[in-house]
N, C-alpha and C positions, 0 to 999 in steps of 0.2 A: 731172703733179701728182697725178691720182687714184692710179697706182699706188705714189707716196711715201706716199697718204693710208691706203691699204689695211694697207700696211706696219704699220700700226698695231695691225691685229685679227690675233685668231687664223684662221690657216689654215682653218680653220671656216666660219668666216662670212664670211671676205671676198667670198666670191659673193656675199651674202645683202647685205653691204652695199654692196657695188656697186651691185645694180637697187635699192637703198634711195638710192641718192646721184642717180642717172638717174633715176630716179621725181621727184625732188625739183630735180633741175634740169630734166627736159620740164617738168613743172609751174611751175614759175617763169616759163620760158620763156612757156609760155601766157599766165599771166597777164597777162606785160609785151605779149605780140603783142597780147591782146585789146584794149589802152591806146590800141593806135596806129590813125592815120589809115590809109586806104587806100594811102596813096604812102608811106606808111611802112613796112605790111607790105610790099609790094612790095620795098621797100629791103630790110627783112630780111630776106625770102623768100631775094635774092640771093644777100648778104651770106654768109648763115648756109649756102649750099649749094658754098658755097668754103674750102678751108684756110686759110685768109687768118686766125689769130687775132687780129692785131694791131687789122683792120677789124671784128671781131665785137668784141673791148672797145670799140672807138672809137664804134661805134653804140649798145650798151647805154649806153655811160656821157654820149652825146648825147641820145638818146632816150626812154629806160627811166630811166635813174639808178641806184642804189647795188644790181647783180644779188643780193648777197649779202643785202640785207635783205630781198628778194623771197623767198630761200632760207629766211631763219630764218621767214618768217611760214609759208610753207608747210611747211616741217615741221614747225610747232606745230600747223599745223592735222592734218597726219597725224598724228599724237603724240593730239590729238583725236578725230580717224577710230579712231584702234585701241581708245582707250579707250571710246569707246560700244561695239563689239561685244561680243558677249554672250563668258564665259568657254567652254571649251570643258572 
């Protein structure tokens, strides 16, 4: 899927929006790990260290809930991150 998504930007910057998109899904990812119980990281420690993507949706969407609105809030909030730094 990411590299259909890439497909989209110029040549340029598709590196640049790559660790933009990885940056934005570890980070989500955190957010949801920090939510959970201890046997639940445990679970997803698992989970998450398998190719198994079908058992990674199955536990977000038991667990955690809707990944992708985890996504839009932490990009806003980077979106916020860049905008307080100073111009350069």
């Amino acid at each position: 899927m990411q590299q259909n998504f890439l497909n989209n930007f110029p040549s340029e910057i598709q590196e640049t929006v790559s660790k933009l998109y990885d940056t934005i899904l570890e980070r989500s990812l955190m957010e949801a790990y920090q939510k959970l119980d201890d046997t639940q990281k445990s679970m997803m420690a698992t989970i998450f260290n398998t190719d198994d993507e079908k058992k990674k949706k199955n536990f977000l969407k038991e667990y955690v809930g809707d990944l992708q609105d985890i996504m839009v809030r932490e990009t806003k909030k980077i979106i916020e991150e860049i905008k307080k730094q100073p111009a350069n």
